[in-house]
C-alpha positions in Angstrom: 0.0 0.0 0.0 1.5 3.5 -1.3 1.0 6.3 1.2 0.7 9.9 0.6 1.1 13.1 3.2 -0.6 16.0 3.0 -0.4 19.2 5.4 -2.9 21.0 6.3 -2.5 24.5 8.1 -4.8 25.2 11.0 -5.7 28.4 12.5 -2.6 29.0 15.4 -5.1 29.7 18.0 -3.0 28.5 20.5 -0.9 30.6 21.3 2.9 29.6 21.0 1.3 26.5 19.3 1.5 26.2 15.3 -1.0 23.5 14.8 -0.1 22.3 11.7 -1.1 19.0 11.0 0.3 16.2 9.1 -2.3 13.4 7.7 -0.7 10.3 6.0 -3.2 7.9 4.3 -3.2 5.4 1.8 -2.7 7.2 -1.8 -6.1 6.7 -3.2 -7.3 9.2 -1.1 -6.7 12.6 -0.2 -7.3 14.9 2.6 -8.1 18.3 2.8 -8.9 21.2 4.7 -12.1 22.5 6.4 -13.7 25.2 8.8 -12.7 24.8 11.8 -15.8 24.9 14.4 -16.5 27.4 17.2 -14.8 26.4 20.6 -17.3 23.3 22.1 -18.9 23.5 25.9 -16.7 21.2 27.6 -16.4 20.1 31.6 -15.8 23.7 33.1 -15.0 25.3 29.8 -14.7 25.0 25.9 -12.1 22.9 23.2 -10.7 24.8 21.5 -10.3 23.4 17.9 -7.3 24.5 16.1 -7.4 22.4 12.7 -9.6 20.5 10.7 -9.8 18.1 7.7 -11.2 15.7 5.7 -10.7 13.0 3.8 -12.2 12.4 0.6 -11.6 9.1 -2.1 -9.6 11.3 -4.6 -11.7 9.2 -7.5 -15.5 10.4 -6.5 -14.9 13.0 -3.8 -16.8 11.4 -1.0 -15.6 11.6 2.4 -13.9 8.7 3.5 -13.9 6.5 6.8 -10.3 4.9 6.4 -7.2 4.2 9.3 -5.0 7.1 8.7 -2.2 8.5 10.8 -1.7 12.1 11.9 1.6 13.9 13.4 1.2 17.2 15.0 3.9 19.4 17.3 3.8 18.2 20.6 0.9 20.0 22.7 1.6 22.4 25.1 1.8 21.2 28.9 -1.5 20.8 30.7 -3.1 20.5 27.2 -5.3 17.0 26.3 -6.4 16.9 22.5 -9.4 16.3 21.5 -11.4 15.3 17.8 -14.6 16.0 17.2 -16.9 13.4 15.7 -20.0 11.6 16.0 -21.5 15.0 17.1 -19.2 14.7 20.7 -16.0 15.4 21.2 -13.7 12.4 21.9 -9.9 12.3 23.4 -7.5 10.9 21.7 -4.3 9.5 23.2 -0.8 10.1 21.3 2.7 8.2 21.0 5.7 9.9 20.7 6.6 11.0 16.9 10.3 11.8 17.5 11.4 15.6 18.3 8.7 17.8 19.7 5.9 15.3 17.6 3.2 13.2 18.6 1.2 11.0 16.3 -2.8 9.3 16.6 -4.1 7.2 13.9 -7.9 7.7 13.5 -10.6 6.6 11.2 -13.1 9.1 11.3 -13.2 11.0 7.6 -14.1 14.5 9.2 -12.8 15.7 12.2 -11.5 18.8 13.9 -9.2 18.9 16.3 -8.7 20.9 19.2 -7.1 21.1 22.8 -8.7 21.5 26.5 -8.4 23.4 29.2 
């Protein structure tokens, strides 16, 4: 299985945080940027999302529910990340991606992502 990476830019909310993200998924699809929501209601306060994507069958265009992996810079201390799918957010553990990167893999074709407190 060929792979391809694609970066999407997010909105660098946070500050000190550039929440670029990196999405690498098999090569017959693609992924792609999207507005990123309003901050969500969440235990005492709100996520705030800084990034979010898609991904889309590069044939027909149709959002795609496939294993990908994501790499992002390493969130600031305190900080627990969060995707939003399935109409509630969800947290999402990471593993080490070498130097001040963490990685997830995730199957969800359309979610934004986002930090809380």
């Amino acid at each position: 299985m060929a792979t391809a990476k694609y970066t999407i830019k997010g909105n660098d909310k946070i500050p000190n945080y550039k929440s670029e993200l990196e999405i690498d998924v098999d090569d017959k699809y693609e992924a792609y940027s999207k507005p990123i929501p309003d901050p969500t209601p969440f235990e005492d306060g709100f996520i705030t999302w800084f990034n979010a994507f898609g991904v889309r069958e590069k044939a027909s265009r149709k959002d795609a529910n496939v294993t990908y992996e994501v790499v992002l810079r390493t969130l600031p201390a305190g900080k627990r990340l969060f995707a939003l799918y399935d109409g509630k957010p969800h947290e999402i553990k990471t593993q080490s991606a070498g130097r001040d990167r963490v990685k997830f893999t995730l199957n969800v074709g359309d979610p934004p992502t986002g930090i809380f407190p």
